[in-house]
C-alpha positions in Angstrom: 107.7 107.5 92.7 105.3 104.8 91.7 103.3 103.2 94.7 103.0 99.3 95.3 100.1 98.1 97.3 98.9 94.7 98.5 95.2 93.7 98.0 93.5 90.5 99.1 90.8 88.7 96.6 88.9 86.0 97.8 88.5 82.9 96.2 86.0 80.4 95.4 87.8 77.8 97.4 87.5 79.2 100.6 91.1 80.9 100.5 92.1 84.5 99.8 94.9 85.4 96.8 97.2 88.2 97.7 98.3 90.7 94.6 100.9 93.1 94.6 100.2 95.5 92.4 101.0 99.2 91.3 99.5 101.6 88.8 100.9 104.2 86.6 101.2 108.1 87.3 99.2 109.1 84.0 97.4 107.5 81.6 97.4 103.4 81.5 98.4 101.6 78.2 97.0 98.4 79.6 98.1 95.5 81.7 100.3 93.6 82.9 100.8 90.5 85.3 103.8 89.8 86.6 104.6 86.0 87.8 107.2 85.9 90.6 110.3 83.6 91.1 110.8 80.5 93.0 111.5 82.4 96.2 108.7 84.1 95.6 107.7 88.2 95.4 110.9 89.3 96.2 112.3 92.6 95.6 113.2 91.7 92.5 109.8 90.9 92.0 108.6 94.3 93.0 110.6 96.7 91.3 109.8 94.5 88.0 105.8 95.4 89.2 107.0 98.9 90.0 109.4 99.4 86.1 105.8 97.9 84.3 104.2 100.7 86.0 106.5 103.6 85.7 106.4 102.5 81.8 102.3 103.2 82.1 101.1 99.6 82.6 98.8 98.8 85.5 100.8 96.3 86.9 99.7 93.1 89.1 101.6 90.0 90.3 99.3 87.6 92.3 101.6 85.4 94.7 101.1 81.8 94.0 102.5 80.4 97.4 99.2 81.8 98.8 97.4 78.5 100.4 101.3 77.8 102.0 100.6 81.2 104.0 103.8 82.4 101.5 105.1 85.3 100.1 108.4 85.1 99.5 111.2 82.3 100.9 113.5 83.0 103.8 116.4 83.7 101.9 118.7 81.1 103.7 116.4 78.3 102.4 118.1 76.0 100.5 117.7 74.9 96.7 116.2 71.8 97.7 113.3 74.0 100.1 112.7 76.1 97.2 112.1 73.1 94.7 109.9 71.3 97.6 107.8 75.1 97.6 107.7 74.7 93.8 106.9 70.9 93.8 103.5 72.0 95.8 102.0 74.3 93.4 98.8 72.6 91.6 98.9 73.3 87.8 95.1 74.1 87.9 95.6 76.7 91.1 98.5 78.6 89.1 95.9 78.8 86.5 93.1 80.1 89.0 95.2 82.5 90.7 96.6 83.7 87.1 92.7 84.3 86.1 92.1 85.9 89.0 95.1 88.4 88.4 93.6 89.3 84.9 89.9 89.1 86.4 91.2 92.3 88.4 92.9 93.6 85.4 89.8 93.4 83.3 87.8 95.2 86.5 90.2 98.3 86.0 89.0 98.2 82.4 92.0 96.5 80.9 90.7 94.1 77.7 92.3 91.6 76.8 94.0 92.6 73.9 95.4 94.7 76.0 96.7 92.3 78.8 100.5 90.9 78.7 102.1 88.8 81.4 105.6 88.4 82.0 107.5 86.4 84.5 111.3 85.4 85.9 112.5 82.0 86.4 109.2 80.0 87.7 107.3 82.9 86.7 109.0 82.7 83.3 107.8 78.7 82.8 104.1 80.0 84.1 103.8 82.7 82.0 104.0 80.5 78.7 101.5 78.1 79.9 99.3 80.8 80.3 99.8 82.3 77.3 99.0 78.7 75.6 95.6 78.4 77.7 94.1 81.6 77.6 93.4 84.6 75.3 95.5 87.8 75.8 97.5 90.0 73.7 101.9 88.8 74.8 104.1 87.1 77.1 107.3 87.4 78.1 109.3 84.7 79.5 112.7 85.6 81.3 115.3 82.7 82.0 112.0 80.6 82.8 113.2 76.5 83.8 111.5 73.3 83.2 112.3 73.7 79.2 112.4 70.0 79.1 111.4 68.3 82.0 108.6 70.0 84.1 109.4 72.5 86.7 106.8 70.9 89.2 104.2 67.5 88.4 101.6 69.9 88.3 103.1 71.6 85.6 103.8 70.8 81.6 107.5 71.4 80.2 107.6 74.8 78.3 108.2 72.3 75.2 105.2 70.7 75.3 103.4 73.7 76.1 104.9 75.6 73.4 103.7 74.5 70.1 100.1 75.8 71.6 101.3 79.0 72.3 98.0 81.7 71.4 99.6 85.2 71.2 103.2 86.7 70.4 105.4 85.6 72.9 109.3 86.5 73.5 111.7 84.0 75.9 115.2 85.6 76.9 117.5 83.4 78.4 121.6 83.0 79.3 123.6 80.8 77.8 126.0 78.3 80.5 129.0 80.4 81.5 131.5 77.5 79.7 130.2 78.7 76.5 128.3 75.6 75.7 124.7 75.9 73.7 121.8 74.7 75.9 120.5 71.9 73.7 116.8 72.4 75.7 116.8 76.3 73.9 116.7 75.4 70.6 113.9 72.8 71.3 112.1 75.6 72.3 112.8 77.6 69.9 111.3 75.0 67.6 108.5 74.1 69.6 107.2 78.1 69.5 107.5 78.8 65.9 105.5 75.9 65.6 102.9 77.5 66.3 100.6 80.4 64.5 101.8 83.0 66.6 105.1 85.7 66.7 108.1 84.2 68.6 111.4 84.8 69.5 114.0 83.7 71.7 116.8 85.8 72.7 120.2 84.4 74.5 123.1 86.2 76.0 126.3 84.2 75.7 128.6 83.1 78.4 126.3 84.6 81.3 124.3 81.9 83.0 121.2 81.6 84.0 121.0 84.8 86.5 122.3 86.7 83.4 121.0 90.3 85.4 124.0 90.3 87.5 125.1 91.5 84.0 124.0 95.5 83.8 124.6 95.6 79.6 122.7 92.4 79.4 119.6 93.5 82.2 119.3 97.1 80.5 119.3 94.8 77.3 116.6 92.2 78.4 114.3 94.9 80.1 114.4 97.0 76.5 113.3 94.2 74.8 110.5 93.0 77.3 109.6 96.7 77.1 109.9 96.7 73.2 107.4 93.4 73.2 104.7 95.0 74.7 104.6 98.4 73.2 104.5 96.3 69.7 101.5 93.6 71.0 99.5 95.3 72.8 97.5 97.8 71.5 
């Protein structure tokens, strides 16, 4: 069974960035960071760390409610806490905390080429910022918000971050249960083959956004995040 562990990295600003991370039983194809939800690193959060790892990635999700004393939500907060959590993140401190997940990647040898980063929900959103600021070899984006409008002010929309995108990137997403298109999708569709770089989005019909409660459609969207990195990074 693949071990998770917690490690502690200070920072330059006087505060110390907690990262879960796990590594694989045999050999290590590369890297991978993982960017957590809104509530946090849940347990979701750490079986995604745990699956990247059990699939030979050295896996590593750094927990961006750090400087709040925060790991992951109480469960019974409400939408509106979560968003006010969310609303406090500083656009140039996700990026920090993001380098300093690769920076520990790239001390366990990993090069870039062969670093991914995938993320759920505000994760998802973080994860193609990143992979329009910074040099690395994939990203996966999974049901991420603030398509249009930004998740947080310190934060661009995924649409304006899009077009800049610097390395293949995939973005799977549910469809509204009523059946209606999301308009916001196919601007992002747009926006990343735009740029110079592989894209794709995938949608699954009907199932809203927590489309995992789905097992056909998780299986499906874990196969294909999976099928990303095994094709980018090499």
């Amino acid at each position: 069974m693949t071990e998770i562990r917690t490690e502690t990295v200070p920072l330059v600003d006087g505060s110390e960035l907690r990262l879960t991370v796990a590594e694989p039983v045999g050999s290590v194809r590369g890297g991978i960071v993982v960017l957590h939800e809104a509530r946090g690193v849940t347990d979701n959060i750490r079986g995604l760390v745990a699956g990247m790892a059990g699939d030979g990635w050295l896996a590593v999700a750094p927990h961006l409610y750090h400087r709040d004393n925060a790991d992951e939500l109480d469960p019974a907060d409400t939408d509106e806490q979560v968003q006010d959590q969310v609303n406090r993140l500083d656009g140039e401190q996700v990026m920090a905390d993001t380098d300093t997940a690769f920076g520990w990647l790239a001390d366990h040898d990993i090069t870039a080429d062969r670093m991914g980063v995938v993320g759920f929900d505000l994760g998802g959103s973080v994860a193609l910022l990143v992979a329009a600021k910074r040099t690395l070899g994939a990203a996966v984006t999974v049901a991420g918000g603030g398509i249009g409008t930004p998740m947080s002010e310190g934060l661009p929309s995924m649409v304006e971050a899009a077009t800049g995108l610097t390395c293949p990137w995939l973005g799977i997403y549910g469809e509204p249960v009523g059946g209606e298109a999301n308009p916001e999708l196919e601007q992002l569709r747009n926006a990343a083959a735009s740029s110079e770089v592989a894209t794709n989005v995938v949608t699954y019909p009907r199932s809203g956004h927590r489309f995992d409660t789905d097992p056909d459609a998780a299986a499906d969207a874990w196969q294909r995040t999976l099928n990303w990195f095994d094709s980018h990074l090499r």
